[in-house]
C-alpha positions in Angstrom: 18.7 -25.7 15.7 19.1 -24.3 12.1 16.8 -21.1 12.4 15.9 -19.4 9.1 18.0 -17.4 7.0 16.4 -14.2 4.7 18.0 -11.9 2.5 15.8 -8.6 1.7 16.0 -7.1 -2.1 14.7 -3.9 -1.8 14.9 -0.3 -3.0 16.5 2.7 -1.8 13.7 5.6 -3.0 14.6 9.7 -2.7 10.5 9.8 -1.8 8.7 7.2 -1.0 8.7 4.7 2.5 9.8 1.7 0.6 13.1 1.2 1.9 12.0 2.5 5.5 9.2 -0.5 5.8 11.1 -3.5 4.3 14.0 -2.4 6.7 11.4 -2.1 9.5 10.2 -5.5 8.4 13.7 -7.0 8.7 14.1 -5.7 12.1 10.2 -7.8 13.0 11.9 -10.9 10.9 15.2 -10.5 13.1 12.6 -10.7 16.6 11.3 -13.8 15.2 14.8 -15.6 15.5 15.0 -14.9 11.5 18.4 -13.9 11.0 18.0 -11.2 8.1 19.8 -9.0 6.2 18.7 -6.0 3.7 20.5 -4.9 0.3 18.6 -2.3 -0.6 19.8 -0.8 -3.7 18.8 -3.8 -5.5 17.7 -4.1 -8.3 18.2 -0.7 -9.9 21.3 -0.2 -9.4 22.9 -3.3 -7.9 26.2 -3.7 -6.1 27.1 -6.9 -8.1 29.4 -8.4 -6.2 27.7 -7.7 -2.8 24.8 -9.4 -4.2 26.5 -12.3 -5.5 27.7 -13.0 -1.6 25.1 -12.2 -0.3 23.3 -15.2 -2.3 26.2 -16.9 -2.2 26.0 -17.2 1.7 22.4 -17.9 1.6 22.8 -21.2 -0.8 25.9 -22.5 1.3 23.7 -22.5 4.7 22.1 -25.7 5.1 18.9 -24.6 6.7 15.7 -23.2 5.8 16.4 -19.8 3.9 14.5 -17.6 1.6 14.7 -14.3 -0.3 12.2 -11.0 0.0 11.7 -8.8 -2.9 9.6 -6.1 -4.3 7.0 -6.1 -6.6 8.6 -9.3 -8.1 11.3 -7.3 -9.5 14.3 -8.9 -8.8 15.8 -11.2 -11.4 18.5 -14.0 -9.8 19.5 -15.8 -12.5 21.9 -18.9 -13.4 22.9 -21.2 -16.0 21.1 -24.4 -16.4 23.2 -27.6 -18.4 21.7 -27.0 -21.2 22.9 -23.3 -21.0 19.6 -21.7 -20.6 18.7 -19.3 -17.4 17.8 -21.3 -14.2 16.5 -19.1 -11.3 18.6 -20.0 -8.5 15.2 -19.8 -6.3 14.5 -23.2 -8.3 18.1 -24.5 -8.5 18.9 -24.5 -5.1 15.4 -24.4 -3.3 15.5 -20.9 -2.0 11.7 -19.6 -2.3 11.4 -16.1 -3.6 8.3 -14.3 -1.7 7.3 -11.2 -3.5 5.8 -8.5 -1.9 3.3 -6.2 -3.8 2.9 -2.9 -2.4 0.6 -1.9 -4.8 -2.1 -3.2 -7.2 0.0 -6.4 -8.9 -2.1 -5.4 -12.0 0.5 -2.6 -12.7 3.7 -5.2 -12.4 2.8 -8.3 -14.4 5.4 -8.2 -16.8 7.5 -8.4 -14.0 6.0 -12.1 -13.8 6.1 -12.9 -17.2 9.3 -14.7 -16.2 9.0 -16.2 -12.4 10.7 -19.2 -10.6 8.8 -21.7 -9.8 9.4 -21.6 -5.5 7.4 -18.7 -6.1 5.2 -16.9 -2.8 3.0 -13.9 -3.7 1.7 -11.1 -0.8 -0.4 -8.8 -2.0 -1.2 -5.8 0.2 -5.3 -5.6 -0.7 -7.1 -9.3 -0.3 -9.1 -8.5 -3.7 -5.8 -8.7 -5.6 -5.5 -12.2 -5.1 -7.7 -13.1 -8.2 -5.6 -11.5 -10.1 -2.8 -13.8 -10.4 -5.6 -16.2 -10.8 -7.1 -14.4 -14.0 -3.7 -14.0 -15.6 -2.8 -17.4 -15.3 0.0 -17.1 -12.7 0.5 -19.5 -10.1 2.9 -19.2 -7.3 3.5 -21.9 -4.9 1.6 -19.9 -2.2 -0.4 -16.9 -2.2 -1.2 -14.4 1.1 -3.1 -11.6 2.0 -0.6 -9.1 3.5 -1.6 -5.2 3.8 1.3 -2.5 5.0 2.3 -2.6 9.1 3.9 -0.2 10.9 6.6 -0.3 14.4 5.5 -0.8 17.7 3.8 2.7 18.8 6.2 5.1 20.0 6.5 5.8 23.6 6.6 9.8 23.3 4.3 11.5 21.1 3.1 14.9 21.4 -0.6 15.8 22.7 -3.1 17.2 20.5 -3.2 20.0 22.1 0.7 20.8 21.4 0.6 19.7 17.6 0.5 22.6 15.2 -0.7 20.8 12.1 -4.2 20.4 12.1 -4.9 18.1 9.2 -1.8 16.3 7.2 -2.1 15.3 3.6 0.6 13.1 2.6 0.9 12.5 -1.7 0.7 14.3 -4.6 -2.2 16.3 -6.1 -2.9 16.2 -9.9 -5.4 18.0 -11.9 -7.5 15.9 -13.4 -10.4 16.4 -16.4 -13.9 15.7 -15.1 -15.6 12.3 -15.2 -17.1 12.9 -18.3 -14.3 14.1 -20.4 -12.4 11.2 -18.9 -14.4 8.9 -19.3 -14.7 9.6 -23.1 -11.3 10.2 -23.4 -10.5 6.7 -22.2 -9.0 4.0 -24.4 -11.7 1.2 -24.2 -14.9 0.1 -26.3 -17.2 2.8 -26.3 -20.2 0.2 -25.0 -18.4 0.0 -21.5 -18.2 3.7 -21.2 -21.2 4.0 -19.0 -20.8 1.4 -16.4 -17.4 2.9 -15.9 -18.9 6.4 -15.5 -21.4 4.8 -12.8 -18.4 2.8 -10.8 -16.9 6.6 -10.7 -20.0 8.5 -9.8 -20.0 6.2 -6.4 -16.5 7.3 -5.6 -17.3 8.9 -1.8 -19.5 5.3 -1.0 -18.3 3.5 1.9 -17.4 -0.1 2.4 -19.3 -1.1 -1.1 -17.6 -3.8 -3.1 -13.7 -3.9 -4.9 -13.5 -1.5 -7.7 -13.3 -4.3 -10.0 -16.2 -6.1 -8.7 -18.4 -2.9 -9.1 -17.6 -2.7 -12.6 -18.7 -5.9 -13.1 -21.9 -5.3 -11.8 -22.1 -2.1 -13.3 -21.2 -3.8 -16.8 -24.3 -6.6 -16.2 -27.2 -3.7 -15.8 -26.1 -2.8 -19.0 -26.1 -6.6 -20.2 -22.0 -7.0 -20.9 -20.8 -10.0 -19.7 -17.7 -10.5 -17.3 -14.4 -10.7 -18.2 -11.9 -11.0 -15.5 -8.6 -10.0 -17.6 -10.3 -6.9 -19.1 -12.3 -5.8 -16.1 -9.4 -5.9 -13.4 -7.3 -3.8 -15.5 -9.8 -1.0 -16.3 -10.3 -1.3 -12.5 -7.1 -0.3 -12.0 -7.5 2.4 -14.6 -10.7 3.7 -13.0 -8.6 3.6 -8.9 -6.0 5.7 -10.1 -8.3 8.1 -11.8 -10.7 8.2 -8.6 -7.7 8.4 -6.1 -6.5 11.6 -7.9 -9.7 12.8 -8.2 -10.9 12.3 -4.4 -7.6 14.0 -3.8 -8.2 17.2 -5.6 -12.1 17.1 -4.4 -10.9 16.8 -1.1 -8.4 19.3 -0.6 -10.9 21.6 -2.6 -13.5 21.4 0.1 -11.2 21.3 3.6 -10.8 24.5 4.8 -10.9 24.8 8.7 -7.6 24.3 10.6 -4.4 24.1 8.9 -3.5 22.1 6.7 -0.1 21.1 5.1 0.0 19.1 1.9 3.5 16.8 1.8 3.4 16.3 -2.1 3.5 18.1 -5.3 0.3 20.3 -6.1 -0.6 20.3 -9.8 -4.6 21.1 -9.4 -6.0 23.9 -9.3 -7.4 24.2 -5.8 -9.7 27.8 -5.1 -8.0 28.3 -1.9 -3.7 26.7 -2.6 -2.4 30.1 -2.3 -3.3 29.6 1.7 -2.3 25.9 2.6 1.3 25.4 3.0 2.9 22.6 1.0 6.3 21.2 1.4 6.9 19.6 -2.2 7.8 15.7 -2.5 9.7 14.8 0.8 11.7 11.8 2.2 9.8 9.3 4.0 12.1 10.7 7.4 10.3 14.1 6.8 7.1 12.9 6.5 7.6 10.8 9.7 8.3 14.5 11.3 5.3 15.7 9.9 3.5 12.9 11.6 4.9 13.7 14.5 3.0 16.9 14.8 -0.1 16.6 12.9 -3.6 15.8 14.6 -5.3 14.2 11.6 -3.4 12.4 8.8 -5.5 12.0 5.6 -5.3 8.6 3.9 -6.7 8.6 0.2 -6.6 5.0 -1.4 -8.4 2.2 -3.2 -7.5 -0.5 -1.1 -11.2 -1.7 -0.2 -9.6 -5.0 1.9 -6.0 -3.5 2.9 -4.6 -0.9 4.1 -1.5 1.5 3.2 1.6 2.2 6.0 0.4 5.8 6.5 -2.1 4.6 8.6 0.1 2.7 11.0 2.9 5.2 10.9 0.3 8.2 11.6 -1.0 6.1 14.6 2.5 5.0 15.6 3.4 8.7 16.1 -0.1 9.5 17.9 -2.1 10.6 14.9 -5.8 9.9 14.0 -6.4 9.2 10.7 -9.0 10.2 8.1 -9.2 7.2 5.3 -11.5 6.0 2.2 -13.3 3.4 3.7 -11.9 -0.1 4.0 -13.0 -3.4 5.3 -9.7 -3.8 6.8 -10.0 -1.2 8.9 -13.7 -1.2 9.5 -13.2 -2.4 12.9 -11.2 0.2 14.2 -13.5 3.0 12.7 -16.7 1.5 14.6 -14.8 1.5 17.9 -13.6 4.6 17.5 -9.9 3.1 17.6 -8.1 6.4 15.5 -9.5 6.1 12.3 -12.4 8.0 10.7 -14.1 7.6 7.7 -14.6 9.9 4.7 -18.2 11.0 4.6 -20.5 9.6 2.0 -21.6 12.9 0.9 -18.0 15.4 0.1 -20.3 18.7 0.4 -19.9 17.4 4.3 -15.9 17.1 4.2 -15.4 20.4 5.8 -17.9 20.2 8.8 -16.4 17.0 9.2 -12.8 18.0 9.7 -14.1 20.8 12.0 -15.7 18.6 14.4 -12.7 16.3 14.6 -10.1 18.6 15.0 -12.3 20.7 17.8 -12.6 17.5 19.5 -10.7 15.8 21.8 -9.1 13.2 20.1 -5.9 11.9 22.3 -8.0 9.2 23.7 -9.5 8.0 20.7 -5.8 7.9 19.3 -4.8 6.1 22.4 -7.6 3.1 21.8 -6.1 3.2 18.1 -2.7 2.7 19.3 -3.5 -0.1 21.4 -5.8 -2.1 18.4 -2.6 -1.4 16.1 -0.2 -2.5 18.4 -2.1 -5.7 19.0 -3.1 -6.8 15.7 -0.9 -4.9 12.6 2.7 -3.8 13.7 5.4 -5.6 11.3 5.5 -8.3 14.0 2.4 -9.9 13.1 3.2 -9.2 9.5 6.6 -11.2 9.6 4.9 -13.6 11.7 2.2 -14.1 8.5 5.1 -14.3 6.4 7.0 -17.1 8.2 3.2 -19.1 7.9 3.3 -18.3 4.2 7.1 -19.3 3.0 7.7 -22.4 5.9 5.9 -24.8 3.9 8.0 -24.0 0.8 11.6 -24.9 2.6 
């Protein structure tokens, strides 16, 4: 038997879980007979010759092998005859399967030059069309949001965890919609169905940002197009997702809270909330450990980011935008809770959770993660996606 062989290109980050989840993702490859290893200072600041042997190993085994990396950023080059660069992914048939954590919108030029024994994952399933609209084409595209580990054994009660509501990213300040919206670089004519796709912000379970501004673009009798309109989506989500954040934090003020990020906005009540500054992803784990609700602000309308299966892996509920990813965990009351529609209810909302008793609500969450979206099943969707390409 010739089981596979992976080798996992990833970054080391001061703050951010990168490096914790693709190592947490070898580890789920490893328990599918994968055997895997992790360089993960790659490729900012490679050890060279490490990473030559590495490869070099992986093109002298004869069976099925391929390489993980992030974001499409890593660059493994040759010499072809005719002394041009060769990817070795094409010159020795080891697929390449890049992971996109994030929207891929902000990390095409990092495609602009791509083997062919390509595989794409993107973490939202409305960023698929984007490879589509840009004219990419890898040999095999999947849907494949963040994971977490298998739900810790020992985690704390509600009753003994002293942070009552957890918000994990920074906080910038932000102009209004308005002023942003006319200080933004694009033809004056798509200004208002922007401004509308912004105003619905708190909605729940509505349509891709991208797909809103389309709509939002027809009432006003502009046509589609799919280049332009996916990247002034991804303008308009990072806008929002800062602005929901300040807007947020601005109207929560029962329990206590702890912010885990930097704090730029002017909030009218700061000066009370604790905040611990940007932290490595081992403190924020801590922080997890101890919190009753974790808050998780994003734009990922068909994904879901690794907060929320960390938070429940370390008994948390979680608080989140609205997905349809995760729709079926909020409607069965499997630890997650949706934003309100209507932010002026934010508070009341918070209240109620935190005065309630949530351990077995956390408990059903637990179980749904455990059975459907640990790094298990995503190494498992990973092995579907690459074993054609050996």
């Amino acid at each position: 038997m010739k089981r596979p062989q992976c080798l996992i290109l990833t970054t080391l980050t001061l703050r951010a879980s990168i490096d914790t989840m693709f190592c947490d993702l070898a580890d789920a490859l490893r328990r599918q007979g994968v055997h895997t290893r992790v360089l993960v200072d790659a490729p900012q600041a490679p050890n060279i010759a490490l990473a030559h042997g590495l490869v070099g190993d992986l093109r002298d085994y004869d069976g099925p092998r391929f390489i993980i990396d992030i974001n499409a950023k890593s660059r493994l080059t040759g010499q072809a005859a005719d002394g041009s660069a060769l990817f070795i992914h094409d010159a020795w048939n080891i697929p390449r399967v890049s992971i996109f954590e994030s929207n891929p919108i902000h990390n095409l030029n990092q495609l602009a030059e791509r083997p062919r024994n390509l595989a794409i994952t993107v973490i939202d399933d409305a960023h698929c069309r984007t490879f589509d609209a840009f004219g990419i084409a890898p040999r095999a595209l999947g849907f494949l949001p963040h994971g977490g580990p298998p739900p810790l054994a020992h985690i704390l009660p509600m009753a003994e965890r002293p942070i009552d509501v957890l918000f994990i990213g920074n906080v910038k300040e932000v102009p209004s919609p308005e002023n942003w919206v006319a200080q933004l670089a694009c033809p004056a004519a798509l200004k208002d169905g922007v401004l509308r796709v912004v105003a619905r912000r708190w909605g729940r379970l509505e349509d891709d940002t991208a797909t809103m501004l389309a709509r939002a673009l027809g009432e006003s009798g502009i046509a589609p197009e799919l280049q332009r309109d996916l990247a002034l989506a991804a303008t308009i989500e990072l806008y929002v997702n800062n602005l929901k954040r300040r807007e947020l934090l601005g109207a929560v003020r029962h329990g206590r809270i702890v912010v885990c990020g930097e704090v730029d906005a002017q909030l009218p009540h700061i000066e009370t909330i604790p905040v611990t500054g940007p932290q490595n992803f081992t403190k924020v784990l801590q922080l997890m450990d101890n919190a009753k609700l974790i808050v998780n602000a994003m734009q990922y309308r068909d994904g879901a980011h690794e907060r929320v299966f960390y938070g429940l892996s370390r008994g948390a509920a979680i608080l989140s935008d609205s997905s349809r990813f995760l729709a079926e965990a909020e409607a069965t009351r499997a630890g997650v809770v949706f934003f309100p529609e209507n932010p002026a209810v934010l508070d009341d909302t918070v209240a109620r959770l935190i005065a309630s008793p949530l351990d077995d609500t956390v408990a059903e969450g637990r179980r749904w993660y455990a059975d459907r979206h640990t790094w298990d099943h995503r190494a498992a969707q990973l092995l579907d996606l690459v074993t054609p390409l050996f």
